[in-house]
C-alpha positions as CSV (number, residue, x, y, z in Angstrom):
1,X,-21.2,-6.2,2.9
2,X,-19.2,-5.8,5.9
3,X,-17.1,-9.0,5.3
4,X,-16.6,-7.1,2.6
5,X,-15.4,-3.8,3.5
6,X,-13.1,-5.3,6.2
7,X,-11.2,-7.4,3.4
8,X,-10.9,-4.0,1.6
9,X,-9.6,-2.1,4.6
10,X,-7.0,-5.0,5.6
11,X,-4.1,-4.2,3.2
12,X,-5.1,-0.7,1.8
13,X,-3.0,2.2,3.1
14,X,-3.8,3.3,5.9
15,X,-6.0,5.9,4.7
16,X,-8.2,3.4,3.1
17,X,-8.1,1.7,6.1
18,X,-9.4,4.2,8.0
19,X,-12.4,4.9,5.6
20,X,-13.0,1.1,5.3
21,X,-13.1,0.7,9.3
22,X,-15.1,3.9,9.4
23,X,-18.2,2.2,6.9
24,X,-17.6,-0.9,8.7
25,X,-18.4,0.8,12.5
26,X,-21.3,2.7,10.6
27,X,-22.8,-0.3,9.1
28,X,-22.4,-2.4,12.1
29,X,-24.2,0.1,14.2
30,X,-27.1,0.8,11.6
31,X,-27.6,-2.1,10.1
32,X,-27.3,-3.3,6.3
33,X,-30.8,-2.5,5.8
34,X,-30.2,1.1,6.3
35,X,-26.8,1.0,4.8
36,X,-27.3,4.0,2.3
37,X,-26.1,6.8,4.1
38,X,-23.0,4.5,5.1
39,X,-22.4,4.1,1.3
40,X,-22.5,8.0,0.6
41,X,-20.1,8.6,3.3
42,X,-17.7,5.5,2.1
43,X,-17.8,7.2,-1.2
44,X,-17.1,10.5,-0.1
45,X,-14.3,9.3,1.7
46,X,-12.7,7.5,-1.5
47,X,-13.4,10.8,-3.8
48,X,-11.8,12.7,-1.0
49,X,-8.7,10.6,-0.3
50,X,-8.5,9.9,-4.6
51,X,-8.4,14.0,-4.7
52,X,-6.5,14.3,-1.9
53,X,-3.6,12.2,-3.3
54,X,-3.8,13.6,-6.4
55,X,-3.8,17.5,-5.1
56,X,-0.5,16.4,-3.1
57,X,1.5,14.9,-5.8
58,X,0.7,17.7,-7.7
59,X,2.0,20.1,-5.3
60,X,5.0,17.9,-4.8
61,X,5.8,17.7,-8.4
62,X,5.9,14.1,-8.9
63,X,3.7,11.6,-10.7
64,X,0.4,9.6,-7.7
65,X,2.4,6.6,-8.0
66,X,5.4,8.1,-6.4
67,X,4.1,9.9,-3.9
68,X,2.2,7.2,-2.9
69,X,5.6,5.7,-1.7
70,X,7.0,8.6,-0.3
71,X,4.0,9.0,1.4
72,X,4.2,5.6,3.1
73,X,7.6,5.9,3.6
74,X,7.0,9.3,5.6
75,X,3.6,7.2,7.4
76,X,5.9,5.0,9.0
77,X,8.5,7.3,9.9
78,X,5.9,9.8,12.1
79,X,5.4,12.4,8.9
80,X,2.5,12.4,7.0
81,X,1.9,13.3,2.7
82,X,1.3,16.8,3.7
83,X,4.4,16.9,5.3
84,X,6.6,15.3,2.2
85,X,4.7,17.7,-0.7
86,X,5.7,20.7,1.3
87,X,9.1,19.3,1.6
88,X,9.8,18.6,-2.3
89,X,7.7,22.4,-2.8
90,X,10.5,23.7,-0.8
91,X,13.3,21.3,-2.4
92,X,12.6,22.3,-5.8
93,X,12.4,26.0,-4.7
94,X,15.8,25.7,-3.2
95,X,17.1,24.3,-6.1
96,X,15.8,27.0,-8.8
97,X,17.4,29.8,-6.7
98,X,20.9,27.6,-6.0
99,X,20.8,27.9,-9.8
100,X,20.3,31.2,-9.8
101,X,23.2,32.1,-7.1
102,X,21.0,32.2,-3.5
103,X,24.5,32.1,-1.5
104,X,23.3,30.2,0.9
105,X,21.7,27.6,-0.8
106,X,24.2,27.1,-3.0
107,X,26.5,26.7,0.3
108,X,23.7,24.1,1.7
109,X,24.6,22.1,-1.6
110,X,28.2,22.7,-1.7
111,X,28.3,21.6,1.6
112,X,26.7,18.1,0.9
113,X,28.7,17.6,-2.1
114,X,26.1,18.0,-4.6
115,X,25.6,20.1,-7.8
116,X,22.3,22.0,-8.3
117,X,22.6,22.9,-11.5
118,X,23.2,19.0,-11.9
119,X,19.9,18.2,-9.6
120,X,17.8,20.7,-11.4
121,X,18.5,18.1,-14.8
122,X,16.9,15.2,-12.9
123,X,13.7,14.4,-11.7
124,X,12.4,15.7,-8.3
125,X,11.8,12.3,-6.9
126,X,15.6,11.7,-7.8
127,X,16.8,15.1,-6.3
128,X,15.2,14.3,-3.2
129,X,17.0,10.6,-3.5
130,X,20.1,12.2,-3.9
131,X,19.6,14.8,-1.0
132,X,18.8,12.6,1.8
133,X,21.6,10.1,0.6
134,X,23.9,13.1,1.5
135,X,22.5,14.1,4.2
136,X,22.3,10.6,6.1
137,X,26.2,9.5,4.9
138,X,27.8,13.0,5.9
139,X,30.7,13.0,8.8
140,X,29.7,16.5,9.3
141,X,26.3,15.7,11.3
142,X,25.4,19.0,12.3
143,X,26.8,20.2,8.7
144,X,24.6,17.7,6.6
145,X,21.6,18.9,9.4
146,X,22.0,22.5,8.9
147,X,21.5,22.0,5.1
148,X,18.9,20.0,5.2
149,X,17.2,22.8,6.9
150,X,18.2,25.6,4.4
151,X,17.0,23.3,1.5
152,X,13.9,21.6,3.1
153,X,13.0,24.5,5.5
154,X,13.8,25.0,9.1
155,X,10.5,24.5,10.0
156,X,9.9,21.4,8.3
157,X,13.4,20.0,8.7
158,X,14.2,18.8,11.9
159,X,10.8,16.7,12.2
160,X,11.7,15.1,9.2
161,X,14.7,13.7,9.8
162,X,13.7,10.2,10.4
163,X,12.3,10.3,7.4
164,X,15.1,11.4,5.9
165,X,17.5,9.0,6.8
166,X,14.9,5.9,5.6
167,X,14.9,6.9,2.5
168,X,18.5,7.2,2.3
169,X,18.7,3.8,3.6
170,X,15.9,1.7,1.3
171,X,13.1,3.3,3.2
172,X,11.0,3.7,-0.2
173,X,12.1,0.5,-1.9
174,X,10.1,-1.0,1.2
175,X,7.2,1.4,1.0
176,X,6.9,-0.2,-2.3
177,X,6.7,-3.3,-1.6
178,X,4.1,-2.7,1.3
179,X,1.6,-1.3,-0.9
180,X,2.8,-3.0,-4.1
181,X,-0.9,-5.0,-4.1
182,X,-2.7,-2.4,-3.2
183,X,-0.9,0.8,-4.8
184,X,-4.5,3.2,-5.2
185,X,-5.2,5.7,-8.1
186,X,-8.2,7.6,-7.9
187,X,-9.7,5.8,-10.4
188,X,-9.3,2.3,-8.5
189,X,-10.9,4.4,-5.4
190,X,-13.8,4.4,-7.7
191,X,-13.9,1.6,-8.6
192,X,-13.9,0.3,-5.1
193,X,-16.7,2.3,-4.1
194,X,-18.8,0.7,-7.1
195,X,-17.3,-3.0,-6.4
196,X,-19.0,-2.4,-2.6
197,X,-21.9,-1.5,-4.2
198,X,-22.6,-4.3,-5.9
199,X,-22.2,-6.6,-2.9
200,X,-24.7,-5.2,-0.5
């Protein structure tokens, strides 16, 4: 059962892996024999992390298989999913009120050479795409920086700038292929909780 686990944990994001090292410490140190309350908290640790990435690409706006890479884009750039749903929450806020003439917002856009009425047709995912492009190619450094913060948040904004500039430059397209075999939905999350199950 340990063998097991460990397998599980090796290539799973590094959530998983977390939860799959955590069962295999607790196992190791109680034994298999009294592996029951190792399997409750394994399983409570899938349910958890299946709700938690579904809660967060719902407050992002975008579909679990998404955010799942622009989470492990933002994982291996020092950000975390937490981070990148409040960014798009903000993003998409941003954009509603460029629409609907914020001034500044609509200068943040301007000055990145980017429509919102144009980003408000396309999907969030895309918009964000599009932003960081801008933002990462601009002459105007401090420009490009000081919209970013008006449409991301100046709180948010200047921690997330690494993470910015990878996904302007392919930084998802390689999130995706790191987790390509091993892309979770909360369903699979289940279903690895009752594959361990029958092994021990």
């Amino acid at each position: 059962a340990n063998a097991k686990v460990a397998r599980m944990g090796k290539g799973w994001h590094a959530d998983i892996g977390k939860a799959a090292k955590a069962i295999n410490g607790t196992l190791a140190t109680i034994g298999i024999g009294a592996s029951f309350s190792g399997l409750i908290a394994f399983g409570k640790q899938c349910l958890d992390l299946g709700g938690k990435i579904v809660d967060l690409s719902y407050q992002a706006g975008i579909g679990t298989d998404a955010f799942q890479n622009f989470q492990a884009a933002a994982l291996e750039n020092g950000a975390t999913g937490e981070q990148v749903a409040d960014m798009f929450g903000k993003m998409r806020k941003s954009v509603q009120e460029a629409v609907e003439g914020n001034k500044t917002l609509s200068t943040a856009f301007d000055r990145l050479n980017l429509n919102a009425d144009a980003l408000k047709k396309l999907a969030p995912e895309t918009q964000f795409e599009l932003i960081a492009r801008a933002v990462s190619s601009a002459a105007d450094k401090q420009g490009a920086y000081n919209a970013a913060s008006d449409i991301f948040g100046a709180k948010i904004a200047p921690k997330m700038m690494q993470f910015i500039d990878a996904v302007a430059n392919g930084g998802l397209e390689k999130a995706a292929t790191s987790i390509a075999s091993v892309r979770l939905t909360p369903e699979q999350l289940v279903d690895a909780l009752f594959e361990y199950l029958t092994q021990i």
